[in-house]
C-alpha positions as CSV (number, residue, x, y, z in Angstrom):
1,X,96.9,129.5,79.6
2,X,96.4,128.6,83.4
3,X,97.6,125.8,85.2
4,X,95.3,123.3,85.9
5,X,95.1,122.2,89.8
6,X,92.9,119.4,91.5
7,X,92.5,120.3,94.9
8,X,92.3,117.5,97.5
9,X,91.1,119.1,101.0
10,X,89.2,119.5,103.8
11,X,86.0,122.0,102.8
12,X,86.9,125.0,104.8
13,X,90.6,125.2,103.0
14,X,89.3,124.0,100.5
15,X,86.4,126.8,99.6
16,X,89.5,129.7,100.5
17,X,92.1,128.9,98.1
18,X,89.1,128.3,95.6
19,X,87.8,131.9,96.0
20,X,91.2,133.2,95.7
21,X,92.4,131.1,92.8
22,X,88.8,132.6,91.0
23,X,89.5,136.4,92.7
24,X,93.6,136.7,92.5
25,X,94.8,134.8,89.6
26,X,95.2,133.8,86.2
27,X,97.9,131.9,86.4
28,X,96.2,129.2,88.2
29,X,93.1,127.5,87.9
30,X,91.4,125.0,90.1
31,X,89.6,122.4,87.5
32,X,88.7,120.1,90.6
33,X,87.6,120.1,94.0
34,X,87.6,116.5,96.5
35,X,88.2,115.6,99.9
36,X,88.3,112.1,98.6
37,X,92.6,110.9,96.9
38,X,90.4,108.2,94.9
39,X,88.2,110.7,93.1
40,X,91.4,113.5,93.1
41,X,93.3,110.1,91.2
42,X,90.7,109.7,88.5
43,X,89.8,113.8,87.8
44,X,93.6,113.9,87.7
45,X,93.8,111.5,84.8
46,X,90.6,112.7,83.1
47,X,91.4,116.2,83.2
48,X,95.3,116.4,82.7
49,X,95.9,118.3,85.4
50,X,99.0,120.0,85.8
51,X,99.1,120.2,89.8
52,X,97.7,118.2,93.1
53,X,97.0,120.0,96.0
54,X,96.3,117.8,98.4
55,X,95.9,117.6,102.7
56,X,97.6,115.3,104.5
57,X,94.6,113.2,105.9
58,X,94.9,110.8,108.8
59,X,94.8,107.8,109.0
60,X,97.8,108.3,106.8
61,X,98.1,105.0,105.4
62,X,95.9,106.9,102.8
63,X,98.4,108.8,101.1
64,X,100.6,105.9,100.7
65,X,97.6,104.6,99.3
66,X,97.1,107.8,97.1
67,X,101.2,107.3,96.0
68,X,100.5,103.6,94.9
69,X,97.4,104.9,92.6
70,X,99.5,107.6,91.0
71,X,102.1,104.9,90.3
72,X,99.4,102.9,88.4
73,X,98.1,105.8,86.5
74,X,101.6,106.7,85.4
75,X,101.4,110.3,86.3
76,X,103.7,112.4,87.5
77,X,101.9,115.7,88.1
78,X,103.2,118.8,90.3
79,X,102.6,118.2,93.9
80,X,101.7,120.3,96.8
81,X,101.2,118.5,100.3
82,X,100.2,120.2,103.6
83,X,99.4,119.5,107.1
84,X,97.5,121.5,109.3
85,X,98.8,121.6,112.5
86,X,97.8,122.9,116.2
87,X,97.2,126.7,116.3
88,X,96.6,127.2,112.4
89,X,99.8,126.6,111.0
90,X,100.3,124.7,107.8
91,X,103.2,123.6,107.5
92,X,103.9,122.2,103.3
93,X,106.1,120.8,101.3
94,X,106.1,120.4,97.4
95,X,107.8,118.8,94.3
96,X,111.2,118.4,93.9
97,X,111.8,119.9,90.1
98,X,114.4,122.0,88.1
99,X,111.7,124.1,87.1
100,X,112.0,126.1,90.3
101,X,110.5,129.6,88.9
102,X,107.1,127.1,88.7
103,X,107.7,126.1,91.8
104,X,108.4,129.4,93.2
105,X,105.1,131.0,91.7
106,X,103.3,128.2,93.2
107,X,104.6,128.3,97.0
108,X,103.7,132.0,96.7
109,X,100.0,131.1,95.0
110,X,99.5,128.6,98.3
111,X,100.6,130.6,101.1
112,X,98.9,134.2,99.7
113,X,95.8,132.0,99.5
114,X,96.1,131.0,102.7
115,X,97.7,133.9,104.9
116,X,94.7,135.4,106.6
117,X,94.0,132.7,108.5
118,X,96.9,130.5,108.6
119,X,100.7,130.6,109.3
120,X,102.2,128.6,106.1
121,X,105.7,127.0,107.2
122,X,107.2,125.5,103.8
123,X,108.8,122.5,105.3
124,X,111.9,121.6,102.8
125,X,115.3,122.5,103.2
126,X,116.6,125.5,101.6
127,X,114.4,128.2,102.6
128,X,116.6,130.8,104.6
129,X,114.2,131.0,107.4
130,X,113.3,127.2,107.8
131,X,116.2,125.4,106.3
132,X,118.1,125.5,110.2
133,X,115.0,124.4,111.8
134,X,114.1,121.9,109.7
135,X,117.7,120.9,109.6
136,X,118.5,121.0,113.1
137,X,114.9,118.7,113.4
138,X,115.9,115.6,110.6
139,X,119.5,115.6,112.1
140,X,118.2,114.6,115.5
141,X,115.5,112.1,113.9
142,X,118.9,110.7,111.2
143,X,120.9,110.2,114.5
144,X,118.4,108.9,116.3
145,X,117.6,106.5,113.5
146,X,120.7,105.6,113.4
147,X,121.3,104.3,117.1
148,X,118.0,102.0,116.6
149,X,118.9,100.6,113.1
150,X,122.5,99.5,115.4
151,X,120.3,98.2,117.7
152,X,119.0,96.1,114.9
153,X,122.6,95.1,113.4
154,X,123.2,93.8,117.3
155,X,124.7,96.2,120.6
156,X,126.0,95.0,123.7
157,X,124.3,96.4,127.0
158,X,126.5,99.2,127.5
159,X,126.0,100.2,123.9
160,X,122.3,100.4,124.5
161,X,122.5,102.5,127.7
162,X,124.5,104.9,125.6
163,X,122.6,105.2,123.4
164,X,119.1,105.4,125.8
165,X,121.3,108.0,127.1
166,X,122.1,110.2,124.0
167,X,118.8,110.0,122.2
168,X,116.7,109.3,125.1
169,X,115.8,106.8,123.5
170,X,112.0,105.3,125.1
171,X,112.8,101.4,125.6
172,X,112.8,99.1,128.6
173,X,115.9,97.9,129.7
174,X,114.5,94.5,128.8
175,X,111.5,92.8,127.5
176,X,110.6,93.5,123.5
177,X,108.4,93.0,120.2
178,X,109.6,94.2,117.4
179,X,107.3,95.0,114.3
180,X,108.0,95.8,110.8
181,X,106.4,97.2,108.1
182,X,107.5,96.0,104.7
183,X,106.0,98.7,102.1
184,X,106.9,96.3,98.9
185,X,109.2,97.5,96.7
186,X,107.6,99.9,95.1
187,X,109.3,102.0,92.3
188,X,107.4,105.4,91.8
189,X,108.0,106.6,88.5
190,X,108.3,110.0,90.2
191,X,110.5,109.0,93.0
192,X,113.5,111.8,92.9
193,X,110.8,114.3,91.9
194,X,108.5,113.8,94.8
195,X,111.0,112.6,97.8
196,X,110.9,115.7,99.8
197,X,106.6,114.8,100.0
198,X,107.7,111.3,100.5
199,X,109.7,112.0,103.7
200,X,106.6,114.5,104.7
201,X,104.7,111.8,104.9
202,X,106.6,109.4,106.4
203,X,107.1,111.5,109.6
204,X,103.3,111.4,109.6
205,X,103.9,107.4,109.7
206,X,106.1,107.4,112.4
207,X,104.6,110.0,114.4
208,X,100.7,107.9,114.4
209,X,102.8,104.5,114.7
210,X,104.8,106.2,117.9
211,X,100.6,107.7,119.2
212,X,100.1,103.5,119.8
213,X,103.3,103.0,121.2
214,X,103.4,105.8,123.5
215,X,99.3,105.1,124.7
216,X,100.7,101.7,126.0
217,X,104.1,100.7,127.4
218,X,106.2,102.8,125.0
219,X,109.0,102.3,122.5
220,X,110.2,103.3,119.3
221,X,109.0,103.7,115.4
222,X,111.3,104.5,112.9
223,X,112.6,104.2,109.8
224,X,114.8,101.7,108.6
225,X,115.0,102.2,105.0
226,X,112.6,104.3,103.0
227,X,110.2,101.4,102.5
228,X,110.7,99.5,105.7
229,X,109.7,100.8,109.0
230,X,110.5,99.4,112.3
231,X,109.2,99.3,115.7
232,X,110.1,98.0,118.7
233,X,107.6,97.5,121.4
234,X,108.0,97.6,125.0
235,X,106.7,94.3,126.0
236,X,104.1,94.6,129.0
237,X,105.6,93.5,132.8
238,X,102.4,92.5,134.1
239,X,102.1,89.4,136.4
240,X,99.2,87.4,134.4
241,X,100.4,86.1,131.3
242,X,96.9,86.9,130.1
243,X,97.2,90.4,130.1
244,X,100.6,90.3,128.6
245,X,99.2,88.7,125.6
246,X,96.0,90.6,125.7
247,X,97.9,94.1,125.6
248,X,100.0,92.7,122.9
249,X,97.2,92.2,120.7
250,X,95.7,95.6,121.2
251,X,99.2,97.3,120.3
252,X,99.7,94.7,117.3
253,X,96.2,95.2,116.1
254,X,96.3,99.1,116.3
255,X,99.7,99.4,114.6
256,X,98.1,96.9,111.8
257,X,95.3,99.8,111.3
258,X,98.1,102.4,111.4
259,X,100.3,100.9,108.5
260,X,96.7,99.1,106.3
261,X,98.2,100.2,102.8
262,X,97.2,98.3,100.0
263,X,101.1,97.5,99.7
264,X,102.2,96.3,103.1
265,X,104.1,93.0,104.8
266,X,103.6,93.1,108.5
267,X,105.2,91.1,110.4
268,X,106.3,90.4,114.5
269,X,108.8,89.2,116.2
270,X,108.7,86.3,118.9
271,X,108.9,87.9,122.6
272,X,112.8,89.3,123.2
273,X,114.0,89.5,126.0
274,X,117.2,91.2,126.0
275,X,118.2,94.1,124.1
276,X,121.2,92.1,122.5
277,X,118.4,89.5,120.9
278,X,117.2,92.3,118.9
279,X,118.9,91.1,116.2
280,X,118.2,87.7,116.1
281,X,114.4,88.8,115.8
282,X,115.6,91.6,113.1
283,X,117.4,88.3,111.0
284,X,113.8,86.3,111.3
285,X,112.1,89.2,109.9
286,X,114.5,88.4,106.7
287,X,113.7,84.7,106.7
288,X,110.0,84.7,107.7
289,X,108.7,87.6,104.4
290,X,109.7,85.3,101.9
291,X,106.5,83.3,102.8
292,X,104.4,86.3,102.3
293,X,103.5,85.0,98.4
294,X,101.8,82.0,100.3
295,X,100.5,83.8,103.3
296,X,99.1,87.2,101.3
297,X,95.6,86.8,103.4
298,X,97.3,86.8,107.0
299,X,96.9,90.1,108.4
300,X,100.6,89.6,110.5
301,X,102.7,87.1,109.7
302,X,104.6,85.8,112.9
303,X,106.3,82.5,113.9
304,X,103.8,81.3,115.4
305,X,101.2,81.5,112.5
306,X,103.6,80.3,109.8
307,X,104.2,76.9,112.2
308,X,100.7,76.8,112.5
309,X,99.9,76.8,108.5
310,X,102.8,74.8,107.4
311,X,102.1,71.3,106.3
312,X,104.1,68.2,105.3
313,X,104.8,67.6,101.6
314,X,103.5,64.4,100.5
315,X,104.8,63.5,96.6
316,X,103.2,60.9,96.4
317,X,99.4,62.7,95.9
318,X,101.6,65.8,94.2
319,X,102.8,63.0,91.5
320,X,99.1,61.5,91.2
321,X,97.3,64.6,91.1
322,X,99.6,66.0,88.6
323,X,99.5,62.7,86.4
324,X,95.6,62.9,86.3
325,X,96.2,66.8,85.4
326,X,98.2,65.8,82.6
327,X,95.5,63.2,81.2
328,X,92.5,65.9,81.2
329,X,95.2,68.4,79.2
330,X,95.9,65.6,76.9
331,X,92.3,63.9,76.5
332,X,89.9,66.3,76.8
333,X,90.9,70.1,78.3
334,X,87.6,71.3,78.0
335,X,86.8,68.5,81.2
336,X,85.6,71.1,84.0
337,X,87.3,68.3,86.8
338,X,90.3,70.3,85.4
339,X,89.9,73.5,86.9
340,X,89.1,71.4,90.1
341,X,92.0,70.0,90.1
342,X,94.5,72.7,89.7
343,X,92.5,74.7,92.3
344,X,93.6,72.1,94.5
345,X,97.0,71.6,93.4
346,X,98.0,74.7,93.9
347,X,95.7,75.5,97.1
348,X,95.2,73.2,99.1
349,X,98.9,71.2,98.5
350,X,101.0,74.0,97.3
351,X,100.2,76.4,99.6
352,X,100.3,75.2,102.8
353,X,103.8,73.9,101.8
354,X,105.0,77.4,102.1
355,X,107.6,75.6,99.6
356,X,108.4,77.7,96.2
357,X,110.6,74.8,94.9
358,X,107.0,72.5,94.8
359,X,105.4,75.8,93.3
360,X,108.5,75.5,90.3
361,X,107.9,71.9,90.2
362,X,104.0,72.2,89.5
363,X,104.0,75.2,87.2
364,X,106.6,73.5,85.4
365,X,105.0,69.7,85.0
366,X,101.9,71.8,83.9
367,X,103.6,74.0,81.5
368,X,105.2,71.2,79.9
369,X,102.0,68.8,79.1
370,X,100.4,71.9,77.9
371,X,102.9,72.8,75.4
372,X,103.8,69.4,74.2
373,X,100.1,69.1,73.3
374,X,99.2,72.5,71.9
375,X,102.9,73.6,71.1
376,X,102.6,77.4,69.1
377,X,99.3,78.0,70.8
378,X,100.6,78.6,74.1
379,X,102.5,81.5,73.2
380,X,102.3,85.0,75.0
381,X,99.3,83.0,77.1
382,X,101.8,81.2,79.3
383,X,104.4,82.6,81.3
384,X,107.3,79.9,81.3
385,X,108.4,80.7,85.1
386,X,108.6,83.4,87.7
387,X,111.5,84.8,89.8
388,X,111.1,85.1,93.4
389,X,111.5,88.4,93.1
390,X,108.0,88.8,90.8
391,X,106.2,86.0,92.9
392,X,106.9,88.7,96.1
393,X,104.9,91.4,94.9
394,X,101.7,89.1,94.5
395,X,99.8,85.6,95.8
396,X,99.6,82.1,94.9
397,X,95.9,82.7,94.5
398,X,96.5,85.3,92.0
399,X,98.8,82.9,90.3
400,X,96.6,80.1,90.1
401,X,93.7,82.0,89.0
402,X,96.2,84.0,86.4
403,X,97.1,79.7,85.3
404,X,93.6,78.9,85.0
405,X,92.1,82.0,83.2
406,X,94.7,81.0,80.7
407,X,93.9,77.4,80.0
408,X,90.4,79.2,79.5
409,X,91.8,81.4,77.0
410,X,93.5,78.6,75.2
411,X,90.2,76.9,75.3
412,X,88.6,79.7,73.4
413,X,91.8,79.5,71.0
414,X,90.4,76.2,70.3
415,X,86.8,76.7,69.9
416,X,86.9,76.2,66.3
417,X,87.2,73.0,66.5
418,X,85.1,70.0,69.0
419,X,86.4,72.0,72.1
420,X,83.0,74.4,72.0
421,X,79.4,72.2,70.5
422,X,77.3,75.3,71.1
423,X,77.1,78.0,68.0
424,X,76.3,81.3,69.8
425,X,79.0,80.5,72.3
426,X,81.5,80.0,69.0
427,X,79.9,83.4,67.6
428,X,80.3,85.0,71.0
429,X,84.0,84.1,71.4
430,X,84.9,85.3,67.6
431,X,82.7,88.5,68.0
432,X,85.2,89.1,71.6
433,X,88.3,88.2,69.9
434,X,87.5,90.7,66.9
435,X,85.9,93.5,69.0
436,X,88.0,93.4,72.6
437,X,89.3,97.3,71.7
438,X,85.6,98.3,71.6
439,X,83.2,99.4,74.4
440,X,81.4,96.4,74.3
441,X,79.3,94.3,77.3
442,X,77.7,90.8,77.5
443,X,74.4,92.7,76.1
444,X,75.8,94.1,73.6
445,X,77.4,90.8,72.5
446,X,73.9,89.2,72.8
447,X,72.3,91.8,70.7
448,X,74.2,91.1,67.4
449,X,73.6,87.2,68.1
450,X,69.6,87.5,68.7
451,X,69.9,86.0,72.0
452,X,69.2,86.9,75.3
453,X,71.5,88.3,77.7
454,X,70.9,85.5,80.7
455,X,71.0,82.4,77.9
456,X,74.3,83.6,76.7
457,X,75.8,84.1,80.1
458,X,74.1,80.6,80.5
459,X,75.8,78.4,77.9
460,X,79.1,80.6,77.5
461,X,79.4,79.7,81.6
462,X,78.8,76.0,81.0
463,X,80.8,75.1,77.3
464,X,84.1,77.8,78.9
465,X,84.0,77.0,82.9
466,X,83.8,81.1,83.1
467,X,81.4,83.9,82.1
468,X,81.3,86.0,79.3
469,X,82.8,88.9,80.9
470,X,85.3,87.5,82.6
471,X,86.7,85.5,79.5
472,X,86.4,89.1,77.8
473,X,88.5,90.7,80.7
474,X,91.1,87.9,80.5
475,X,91.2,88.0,76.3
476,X,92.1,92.4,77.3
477,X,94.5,92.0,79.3
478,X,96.4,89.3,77.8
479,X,96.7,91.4,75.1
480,X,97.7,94.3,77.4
481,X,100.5,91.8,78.3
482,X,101.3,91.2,74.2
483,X,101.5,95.3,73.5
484,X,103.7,95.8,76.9
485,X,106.3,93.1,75.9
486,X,106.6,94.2,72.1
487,X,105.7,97.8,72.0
488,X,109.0,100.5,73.4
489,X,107.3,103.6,74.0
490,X,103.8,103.3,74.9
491,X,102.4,104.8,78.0
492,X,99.6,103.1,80.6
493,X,96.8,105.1,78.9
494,X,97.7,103.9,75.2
495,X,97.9,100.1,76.1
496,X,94.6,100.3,78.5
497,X,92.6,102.2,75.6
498,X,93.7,99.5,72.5
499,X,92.7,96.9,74.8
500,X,89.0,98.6,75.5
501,X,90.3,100.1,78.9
502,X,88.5,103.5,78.8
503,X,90.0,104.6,82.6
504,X,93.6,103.8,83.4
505,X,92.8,103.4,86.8
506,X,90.3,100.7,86.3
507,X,93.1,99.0,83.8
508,X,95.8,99.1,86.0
509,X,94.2,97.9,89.1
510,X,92.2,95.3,86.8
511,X,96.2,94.0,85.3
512,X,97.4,93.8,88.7
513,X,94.5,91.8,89.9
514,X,94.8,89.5,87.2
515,X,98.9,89.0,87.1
516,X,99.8,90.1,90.5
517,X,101.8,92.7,89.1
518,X,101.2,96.7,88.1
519,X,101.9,97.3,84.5
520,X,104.5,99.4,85.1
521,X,106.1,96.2,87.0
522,X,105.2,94.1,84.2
523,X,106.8,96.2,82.0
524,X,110.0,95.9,83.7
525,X,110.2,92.6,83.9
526,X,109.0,91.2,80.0
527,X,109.5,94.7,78.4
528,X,112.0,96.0,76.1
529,X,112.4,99.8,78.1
530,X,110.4,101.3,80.8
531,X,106.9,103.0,80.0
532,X,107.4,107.2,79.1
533,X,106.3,109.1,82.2
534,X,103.7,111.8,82.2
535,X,105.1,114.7,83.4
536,X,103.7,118.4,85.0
537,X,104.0,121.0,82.9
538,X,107.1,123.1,83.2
């Protein structure tokens, strides 16, 4: 039986290796062809496959994109990346995996597919006529690394000139920006697997993020760690002010296009002006990303814009507006002024507060009148708290709207009683609660009641405060959350299709939209063990 491989390319390599995998082969089959990683991500789910071929693509910030979706999928297929360089070379790299005679078989499948017309350079250590080059070439970038990450822990002058010296290194002798790129934590499932392609395509990074530096003043991108990257930027030495800041802004604006992954804190230092500040702009990096959960929307968070945003507590309308909170809950919670009023709470107090004590302090006031009036029926709906650590990975608006949907989902726990006067509405949320794991819709739903689609939609919007699909969306995947807290061994796939997920990637960017978090992360953090991993086939 053949291996199955989704190919992700541009057409004209594409349409070669495809006529040889048909003409040379029966070892491998390509199942798929795309120059698109979205489409490669679902066909890769929906047909199994066993490998990815895909083309390094610029802007680049698309593969990283193209990592994070095969983190949500919870695959872990065979990869094959490749660049195309100047004068048809191609240079590759692939999966890191004790099955090396697959591997093997598969290098030599890629570059007999491709040797007419291109020069294939397999770019990992260990083959005998690359490994010195490619050796000799991440020594000088490690050292060089090096030197600027100690020009982050703090150098005196001489230091820095030795260091100019030895790596010829491209920085003023004064005058600097520096930028970082915070890539989240992100734990791919496939990390040790796949970190010879993850390097690959971090030298792409640096290399586009160095192309902005280099088309202005200069100065240098690297790596700090494997998920933060740094750059310091030659400030400009002009006379007017204005075109200091104006050449700022074009450098800052092109390095935000540059590093636009869907999993990214960006932030910029104050201006430096001597080499031995670096580090005191390095150490507000630290202090300044913790108010990225209240500042998700800002494109760059600086110093500037977090002074601008940051407002004055005042308790006194915190305590009131949390009193009148806490009458609705206990008087009437079906009262619509309730939704109003946490909206606000949490928006237009909490949040410019930049304060995650206040954030506690709500969430807990608000956790507490809910289950002293409702007691067992707020379990698995609520979450009791949230570390810092979760709250980094997503927003306060997700979290407020994650609060709300569940007071709405409590609501519908109640509609048995006076908390829902309309029937079909009662009918509609018993037919959800008993059908969720089906393919079911809003029309569908208004079928089996005899009523029309737009007067269900209609009166479920006005008894709930949300629609009908929503309410359906939120009853899925807090039952998601359920099956990931109680069940060991389940993968993505399993827990999105007993929910009436039919596409993990729809699921999985559907759970992280409503909790802020991917399942996998969930999973880690309310789980018993971590979720099995899809492997390629050996």
């Amino acid at each position: 039986m053949s291996l199955s491989i989704i190919l992700c390319a541009e057409d004209e390599i594409s349409s070669i290796i495809t006529e040889f995998a048909a003409n040379n082969t029966k070892e491998f089959s390509i199942t798929y062809v795309t120059n698109s990683y979205e489409t490669c991500i679902d066909k890769a789910v929906e047909l199994k496959a066993d490998i990815i071929i895909f083309q390094l693509l610029h802007p680049i910030y698309r593969v990283q994109n193209f990592f994070v979706d095969l983190m949500h999928a919870n695959i872990s297929p065979t990869l094959l990346a490749f660049h195309l360089k100047p004068e048809n070379v191609i240079a590759y790299s692939v999966t890191s995996n004790p099955n090396q005679h697959l591997l093997n078989r598969l290098k030599h499948f890629f570059q007999l597919s491709l040797i007419e017309r291109y020069n294939c350079r397999f770019n990992t250590i260990g083959e005998a006529k690359d490994s010195n080059l490619i050796m000799n070439s991440r020594i000088k970038t490690l050292e060089k690394a090096e030197y600027l990450k100690d020009i982050l822990r703090g150098v005196t002058y001489n230091e820095f000139l030795y260091y100019k010296k030895i790596a010829n290194l491209n920085l003023n002798l004064s005058g600097y920006y520096l930028y970082i790129c915070n890539l989240l934590d992100i734990e791919y499932s496939d990390h040790d697997l796949n970190k010879n392609i993850y390097y690959f395509v971090g030298e792409e990074f640096v290399k586009e993020s160095q192309d902005v530096l280099d088309s202005y003043h200069g100065g240098e991108a690297f790596y700090i760690n494997p998920l933060l990257i740094g750059i310091i930027i030659n400030a400009d030495h002009s006379k007017s002010e204005a075109t200091q800041q104006r050449v700022l802004l074009e450098v800052t604006n092109k390095l935000n296009k540059v590093m636009d992954m869907k999993t990214a804190l960006k932030y910029r230092s104050t201006y430096i002006k001597n080499i031995e500040d670096i580090r005191e702009g390095y150490e507000a990096f630290h202090r300044q990303q913790i108010y990225f959960f209240f500042c998700q929307d800002a494109p760059l968070i600086t110093q500037e814009y977090i002074h601008s945003i940051r407002k004055e507590i005042d308790y006194t309308v915190i305590d009131e507006i949390l009193r009148e909170i806490k009458e609705i809950i206990n008087l009437n919670i079906a009262d619509p002024k309730l939704i109003q009023l946490i909206k606000q709470l949490f928006l237009d107090y909490v949040k410019p507060s930049l304060s995650y004590n206040l954030f506690y302090y709500c969430q807990t006031s608000l956790l507490s009148a809910l289950v002293t009036k409702y007691n067992s029926l707020c379990n698995n709906t609520f979450s009791d708290s949230y570390s810092p650590r979760e709250l980094f990975y997503c927003s306060i608006e997700q979290r407020c709207n994650d609060f709300i949907e569940n007071i709405l989902l409590l609501k519908g726990k109640l509609s048995n009683s006076t908390m829902v006067k309309n029937s079909f509405v009662l009918q509609a949320i018993d037919f959800i609660h008993n059908h969720y794991a089906d393919e079911i819709t809003v029309n569908y739903i208004a079928e089996n009641l005899n009523i029309s689609n737009s007067y269900l939609s209609q009166m479920f919007t006005k008894e709930m405060g949300i629609s009908p699909i929503k309410y359906l969306v939120s009853y899925r995947i807090q039952k998601a959350k359920e099956l990931i807290s109680s069940s060991k061994d389940l993968l993505v796939a399993d827990v999105a299709s007993k929910v009436g997920f039919f596409e993990v990637k729809h699921f999985s960017k559907t759970f992280k939209k409503v909790t802020g978090l991917t399942p996998m992360q969930y999973k880690k953090n309310h789980g018993k063990i971590e979720f099995i991993t899809v492997k390629g086939t050996n």
